[in-house]
N, C-alpha and C positions, 0 to 999 in steps of 0.2 A: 329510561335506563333498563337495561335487559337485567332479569333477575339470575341468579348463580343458581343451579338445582344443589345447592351444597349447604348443609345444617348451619354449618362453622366456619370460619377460616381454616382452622387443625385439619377438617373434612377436607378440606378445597385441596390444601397443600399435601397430603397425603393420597389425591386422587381414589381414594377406594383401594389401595392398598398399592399401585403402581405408583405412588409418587417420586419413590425414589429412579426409578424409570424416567421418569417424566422429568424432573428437574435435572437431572443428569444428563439426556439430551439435550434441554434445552440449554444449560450450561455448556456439554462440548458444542454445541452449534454454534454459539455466540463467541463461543472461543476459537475456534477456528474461522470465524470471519472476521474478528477482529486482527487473529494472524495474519489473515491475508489482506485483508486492508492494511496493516503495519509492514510488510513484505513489497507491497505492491507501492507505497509511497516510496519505501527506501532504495528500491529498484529504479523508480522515477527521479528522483532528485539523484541516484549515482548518475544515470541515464541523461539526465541533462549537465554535469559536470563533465562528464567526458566528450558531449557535442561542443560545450565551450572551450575545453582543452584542444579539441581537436578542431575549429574553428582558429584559433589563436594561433594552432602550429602553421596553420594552411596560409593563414595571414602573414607570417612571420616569411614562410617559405616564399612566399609571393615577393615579396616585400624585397627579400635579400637578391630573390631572381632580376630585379627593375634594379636593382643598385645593381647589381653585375655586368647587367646587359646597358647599362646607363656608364659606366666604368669601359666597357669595350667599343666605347662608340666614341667614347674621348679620345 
């Protein structure tokens, strides 16, 4: 196990005085990729409700087209 060059944990987490630096990046970082993983699902699942919607309509269209054209042949 690799050793920490740090006295204390207090040490570790305060980085030598930049920690507040240092956790705060690594905090907005993680926070903005968990945005865009949470953005990126909700875009995907709208993204597949409207291929199904629009799937459905095209089927429906079809469908009514074969009854029509089914209707003008009798």
């Amino acid at each position: 196990m690799p050793e920490l060059n740090f006295s204390s944990w207090s040490a570790f987490f305060s980085m030598g005085g930049y920690g507040l630096f240092v956790w705060l990046s690594y905090g907005v970082t993680f926070t903005l990729l968990g945005l865009l993983w949470w953005f990126s699902q909700t875009g995907h699942r709208q993204l597949l409700k409207e291929l199904a919607a629009k799937q459905a309509r095209e089927l429906r269209v079809q469908q009514q087209l074969q009854k029509q054209s089914a209707q003008e042949q009798s």
